[in-house]
Backbone as a printed PyTorch tensor [residue, N CA C, xyz], in Angstrom:
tensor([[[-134.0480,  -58.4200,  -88.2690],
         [-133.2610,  -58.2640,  -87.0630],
         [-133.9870,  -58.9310,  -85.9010]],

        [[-133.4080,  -59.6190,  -85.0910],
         [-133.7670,  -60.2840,  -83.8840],
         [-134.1800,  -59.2420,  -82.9690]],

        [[-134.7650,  -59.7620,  -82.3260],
         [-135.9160,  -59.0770,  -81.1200],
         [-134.6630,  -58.3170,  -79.8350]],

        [[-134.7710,  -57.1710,  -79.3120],
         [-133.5450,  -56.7560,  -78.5720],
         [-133.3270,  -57.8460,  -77.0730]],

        [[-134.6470,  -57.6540,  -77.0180],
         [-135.2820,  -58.4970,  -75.9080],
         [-134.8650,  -59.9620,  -75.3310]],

        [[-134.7400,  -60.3970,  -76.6210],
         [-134.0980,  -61.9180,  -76.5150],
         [-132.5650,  -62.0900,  -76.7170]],

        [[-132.1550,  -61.0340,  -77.1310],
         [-130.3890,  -61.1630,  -77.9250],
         [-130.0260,  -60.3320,  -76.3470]],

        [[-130.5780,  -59.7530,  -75.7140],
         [-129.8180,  -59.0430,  -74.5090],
         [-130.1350,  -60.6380,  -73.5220]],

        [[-131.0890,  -61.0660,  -73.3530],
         [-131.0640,  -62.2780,  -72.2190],
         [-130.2080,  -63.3000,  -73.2410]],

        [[-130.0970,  -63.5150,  -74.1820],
         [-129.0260,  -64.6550,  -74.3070],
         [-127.3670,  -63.6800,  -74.3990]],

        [[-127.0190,  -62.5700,  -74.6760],
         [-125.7540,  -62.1470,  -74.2710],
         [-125.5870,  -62.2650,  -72.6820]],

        [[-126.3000,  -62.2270,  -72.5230],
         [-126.1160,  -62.0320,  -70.7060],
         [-125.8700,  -63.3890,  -70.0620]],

        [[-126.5610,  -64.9200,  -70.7710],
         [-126.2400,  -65.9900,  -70.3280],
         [-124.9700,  -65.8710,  -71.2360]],

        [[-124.4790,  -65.8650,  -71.8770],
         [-123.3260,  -66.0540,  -72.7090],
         [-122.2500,  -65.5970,  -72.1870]],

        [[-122.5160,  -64.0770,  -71.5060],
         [-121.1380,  -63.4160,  -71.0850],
         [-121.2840,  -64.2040,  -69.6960]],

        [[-122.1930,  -64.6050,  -68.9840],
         [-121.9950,  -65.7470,  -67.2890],
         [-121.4630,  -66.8850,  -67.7710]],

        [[-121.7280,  -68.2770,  -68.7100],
         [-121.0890,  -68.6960,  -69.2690],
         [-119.7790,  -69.0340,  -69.0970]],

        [[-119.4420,  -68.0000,  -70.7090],
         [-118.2630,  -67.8490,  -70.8840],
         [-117.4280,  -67.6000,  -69.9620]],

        [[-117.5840,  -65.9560,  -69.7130],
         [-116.8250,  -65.6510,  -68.2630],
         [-116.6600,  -66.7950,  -67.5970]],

        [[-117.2100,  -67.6520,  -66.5160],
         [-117.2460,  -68.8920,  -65.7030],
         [-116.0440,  -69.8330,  -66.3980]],

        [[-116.4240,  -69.9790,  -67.5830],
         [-115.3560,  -71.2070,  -68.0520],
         [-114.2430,  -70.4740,  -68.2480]],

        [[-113.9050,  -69.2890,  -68.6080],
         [-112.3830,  -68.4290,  -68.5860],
         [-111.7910,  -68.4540,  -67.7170]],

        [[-112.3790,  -67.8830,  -66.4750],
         [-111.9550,  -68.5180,  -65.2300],
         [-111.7780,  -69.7800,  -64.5230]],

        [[-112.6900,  -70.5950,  -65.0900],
         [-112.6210,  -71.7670,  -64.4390],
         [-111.3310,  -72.3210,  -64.7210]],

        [[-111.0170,  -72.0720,  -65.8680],
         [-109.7990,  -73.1840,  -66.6130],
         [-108.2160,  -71.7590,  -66.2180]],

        [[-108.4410,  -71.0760,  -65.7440],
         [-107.1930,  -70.5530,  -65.5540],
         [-106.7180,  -71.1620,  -64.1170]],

        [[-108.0770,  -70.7030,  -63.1750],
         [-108.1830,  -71.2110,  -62.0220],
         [-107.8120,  -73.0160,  -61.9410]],

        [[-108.5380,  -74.0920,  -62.0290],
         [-108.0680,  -75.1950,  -62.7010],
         [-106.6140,  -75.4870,  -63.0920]],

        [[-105.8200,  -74.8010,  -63.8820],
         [-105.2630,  -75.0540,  -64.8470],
         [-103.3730,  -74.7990,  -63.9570]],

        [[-104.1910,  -73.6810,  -62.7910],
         [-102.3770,  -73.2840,  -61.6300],
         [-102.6730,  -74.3440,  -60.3910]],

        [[-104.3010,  -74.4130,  -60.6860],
         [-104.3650,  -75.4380,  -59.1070],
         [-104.0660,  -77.2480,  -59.4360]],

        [[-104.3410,  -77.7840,  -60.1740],
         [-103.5190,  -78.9690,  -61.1980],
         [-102.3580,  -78.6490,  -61.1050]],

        [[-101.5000,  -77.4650,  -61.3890],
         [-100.1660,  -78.2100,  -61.7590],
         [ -99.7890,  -77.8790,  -60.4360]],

        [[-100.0740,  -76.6650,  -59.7030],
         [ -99.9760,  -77.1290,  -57.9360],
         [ -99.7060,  -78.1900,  -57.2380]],

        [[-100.7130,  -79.1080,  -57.6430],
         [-100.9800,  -80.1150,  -56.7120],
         [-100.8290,  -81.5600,  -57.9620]],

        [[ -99.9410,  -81.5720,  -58.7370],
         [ -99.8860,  -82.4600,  -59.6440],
         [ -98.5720,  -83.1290,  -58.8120]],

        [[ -98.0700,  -83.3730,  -57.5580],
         [ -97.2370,  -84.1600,  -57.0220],
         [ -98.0490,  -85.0110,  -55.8370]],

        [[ -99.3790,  -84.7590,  -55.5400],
         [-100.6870,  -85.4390,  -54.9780],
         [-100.7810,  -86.8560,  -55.4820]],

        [[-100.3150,  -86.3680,  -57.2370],
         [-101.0950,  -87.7710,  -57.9390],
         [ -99.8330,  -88.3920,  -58.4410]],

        [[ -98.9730,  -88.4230,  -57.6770],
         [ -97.9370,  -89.3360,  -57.8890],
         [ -98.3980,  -91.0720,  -57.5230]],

        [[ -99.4000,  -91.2260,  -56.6790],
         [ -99.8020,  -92.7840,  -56.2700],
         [-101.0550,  -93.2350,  -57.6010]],

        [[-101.0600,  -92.0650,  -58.5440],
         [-102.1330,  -92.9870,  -59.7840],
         [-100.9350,  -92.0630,  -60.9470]],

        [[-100.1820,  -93.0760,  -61.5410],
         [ -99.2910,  -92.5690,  -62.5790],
         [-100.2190,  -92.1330,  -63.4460]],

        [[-101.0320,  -92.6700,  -64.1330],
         [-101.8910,  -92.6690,  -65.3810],
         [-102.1550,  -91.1240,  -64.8320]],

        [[-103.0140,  -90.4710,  -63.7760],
         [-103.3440,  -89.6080,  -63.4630],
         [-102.3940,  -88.4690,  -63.8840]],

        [[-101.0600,  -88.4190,  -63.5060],
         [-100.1760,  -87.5110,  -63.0310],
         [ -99.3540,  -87.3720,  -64.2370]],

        [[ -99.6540,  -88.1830,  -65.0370],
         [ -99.0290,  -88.2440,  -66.7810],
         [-100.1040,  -87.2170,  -67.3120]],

        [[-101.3240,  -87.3820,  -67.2100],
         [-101.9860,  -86.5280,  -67.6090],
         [-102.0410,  -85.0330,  -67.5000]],

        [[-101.5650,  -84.8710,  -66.4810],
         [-101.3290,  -83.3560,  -65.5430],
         [ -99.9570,  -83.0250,  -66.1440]],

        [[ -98.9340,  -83.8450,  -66.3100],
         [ -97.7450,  -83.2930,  -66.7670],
         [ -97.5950,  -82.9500,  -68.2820]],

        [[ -98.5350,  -83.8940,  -68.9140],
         [ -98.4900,  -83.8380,  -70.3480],
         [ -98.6920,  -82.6930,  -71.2340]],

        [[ -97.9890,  -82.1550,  -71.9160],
         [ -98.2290,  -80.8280,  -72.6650],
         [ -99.7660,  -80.4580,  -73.3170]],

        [[ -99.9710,  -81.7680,  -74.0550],
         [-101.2500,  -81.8220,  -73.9280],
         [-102.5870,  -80.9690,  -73.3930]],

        [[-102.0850,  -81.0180,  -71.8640],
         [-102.8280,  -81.1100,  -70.5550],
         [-102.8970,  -79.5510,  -70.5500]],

        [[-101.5680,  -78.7820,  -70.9020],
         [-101.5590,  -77.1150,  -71.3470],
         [-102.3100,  -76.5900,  -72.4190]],

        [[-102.2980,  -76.8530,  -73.3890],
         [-102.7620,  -76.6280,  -74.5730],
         [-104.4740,  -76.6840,  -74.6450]],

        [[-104.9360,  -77.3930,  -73.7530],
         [-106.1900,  -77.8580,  -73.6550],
         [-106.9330,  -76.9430,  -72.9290]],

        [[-106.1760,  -76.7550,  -72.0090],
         [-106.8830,  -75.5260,  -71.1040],
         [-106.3940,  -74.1240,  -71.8260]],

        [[-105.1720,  -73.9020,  -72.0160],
         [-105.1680,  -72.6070,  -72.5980],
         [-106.2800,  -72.4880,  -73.7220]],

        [[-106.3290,  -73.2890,  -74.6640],
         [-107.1610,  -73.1760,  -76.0140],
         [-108.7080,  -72.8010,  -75.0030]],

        [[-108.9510,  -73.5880,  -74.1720],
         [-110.4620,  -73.5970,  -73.8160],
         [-110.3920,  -72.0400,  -73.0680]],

        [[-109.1190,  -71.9630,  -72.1520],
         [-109.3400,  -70.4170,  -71.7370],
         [-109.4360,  -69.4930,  -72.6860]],

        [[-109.4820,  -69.3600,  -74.0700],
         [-109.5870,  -68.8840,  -74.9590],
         [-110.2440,  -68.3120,  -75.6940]],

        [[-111.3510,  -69.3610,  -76.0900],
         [-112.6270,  -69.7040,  -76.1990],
         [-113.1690,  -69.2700,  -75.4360]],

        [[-113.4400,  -69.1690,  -74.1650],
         [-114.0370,  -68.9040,  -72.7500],
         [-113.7500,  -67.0190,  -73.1140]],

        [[-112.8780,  -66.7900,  -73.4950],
         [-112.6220,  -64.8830,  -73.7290],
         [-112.8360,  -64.6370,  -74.5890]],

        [[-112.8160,  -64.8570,  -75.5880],
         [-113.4460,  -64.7600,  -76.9070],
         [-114.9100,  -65.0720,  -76.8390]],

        [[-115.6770,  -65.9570,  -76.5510],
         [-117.1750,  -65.8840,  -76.6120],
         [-117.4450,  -64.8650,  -75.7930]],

        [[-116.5350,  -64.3920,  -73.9270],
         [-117.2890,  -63.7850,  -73.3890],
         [-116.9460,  -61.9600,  -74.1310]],

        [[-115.8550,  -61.7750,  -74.7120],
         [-115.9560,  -60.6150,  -75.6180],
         [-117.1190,  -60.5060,  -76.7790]],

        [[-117.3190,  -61.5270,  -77.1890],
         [-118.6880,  -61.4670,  -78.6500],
         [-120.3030,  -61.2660,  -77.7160]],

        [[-119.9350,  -61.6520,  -76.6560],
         [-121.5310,  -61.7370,  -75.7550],
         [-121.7780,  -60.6840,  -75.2810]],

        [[-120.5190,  -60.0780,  -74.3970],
         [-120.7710,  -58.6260,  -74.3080],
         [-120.7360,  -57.4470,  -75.1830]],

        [[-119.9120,  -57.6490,  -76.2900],
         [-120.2650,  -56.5380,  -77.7200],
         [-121.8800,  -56.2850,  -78.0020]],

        [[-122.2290,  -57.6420,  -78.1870],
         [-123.9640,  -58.4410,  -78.2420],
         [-124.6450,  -57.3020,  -77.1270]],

        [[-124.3290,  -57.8410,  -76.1540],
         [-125.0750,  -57.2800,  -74.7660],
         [-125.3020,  -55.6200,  -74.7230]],

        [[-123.9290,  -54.9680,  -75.3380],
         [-123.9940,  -53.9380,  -75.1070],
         [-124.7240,  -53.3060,  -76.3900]],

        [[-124.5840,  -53.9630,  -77.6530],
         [-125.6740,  -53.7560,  -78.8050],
         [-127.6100,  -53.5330,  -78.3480]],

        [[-127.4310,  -54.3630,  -78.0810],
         [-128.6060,  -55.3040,  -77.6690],
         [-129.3060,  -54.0730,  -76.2720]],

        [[-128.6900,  -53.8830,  -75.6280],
         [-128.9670,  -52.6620,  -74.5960],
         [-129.3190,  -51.1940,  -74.7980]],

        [[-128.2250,  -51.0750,  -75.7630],
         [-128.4860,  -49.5850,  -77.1480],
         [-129.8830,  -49.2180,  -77.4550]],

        [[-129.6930,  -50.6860,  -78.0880],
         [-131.1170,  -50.8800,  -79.3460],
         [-132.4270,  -50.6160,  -78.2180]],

        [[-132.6290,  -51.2950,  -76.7960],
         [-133.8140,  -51.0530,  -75.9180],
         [-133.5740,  -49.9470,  -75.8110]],

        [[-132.2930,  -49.1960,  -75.4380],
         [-132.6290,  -47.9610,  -74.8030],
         [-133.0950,  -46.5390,  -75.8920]],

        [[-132.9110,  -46.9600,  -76.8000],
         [-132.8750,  -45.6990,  -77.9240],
         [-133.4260,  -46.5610,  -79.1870]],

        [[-134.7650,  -47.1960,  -78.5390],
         [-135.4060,  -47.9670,  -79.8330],
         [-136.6880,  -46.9520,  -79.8830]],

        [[-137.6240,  -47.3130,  -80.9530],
         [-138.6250,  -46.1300,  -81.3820],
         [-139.6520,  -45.7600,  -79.9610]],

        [[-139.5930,  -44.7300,  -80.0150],
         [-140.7500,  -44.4030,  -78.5940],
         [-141.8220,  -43.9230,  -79.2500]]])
């Protein structure tokens, strides 16, 4: 079994992380299609923003982003257990 010590500081970067990119891409993802009539003067741009694609990409990654930060904090809160009620 891994050291508690080290599995609680890497859940803890994992659940900042994750968390960060869950949000980032939800956040991202209403402010793009917001402002996806901005990039009407670069088509290439604004094809990209409209493209279904362009949904799928962020939802999947917002995804990912909740799912790692659920496995980091299960981790974290393991990992916290184990220090607090390890052999004295």
């Amino acid at each position: 079994m891994a050291d508690p010590g080290r599995v609680l500081v890497a859940s803890l970067f994992g659940c900042v992380f994750f968390g960060y990119a869950a949000i980032n891409c939800l956040v991202f993802y209403r402010r793009n299609r917001q402002r996806a009539s901005e990039f009407s003067g670069n088509p290439q741009v604004e094809a990209i923003v409209r493209s279904p694609r362009y949904s799928w990409t962020f939802w999947v990654t917002g995804l990912i982003g909740v799912v790692g930060f659920l496995v980091a904090s299960w981790r974290l809160l393991f990992a916290l257990s184990a220090i607090l009620h390890g052999p004295r």
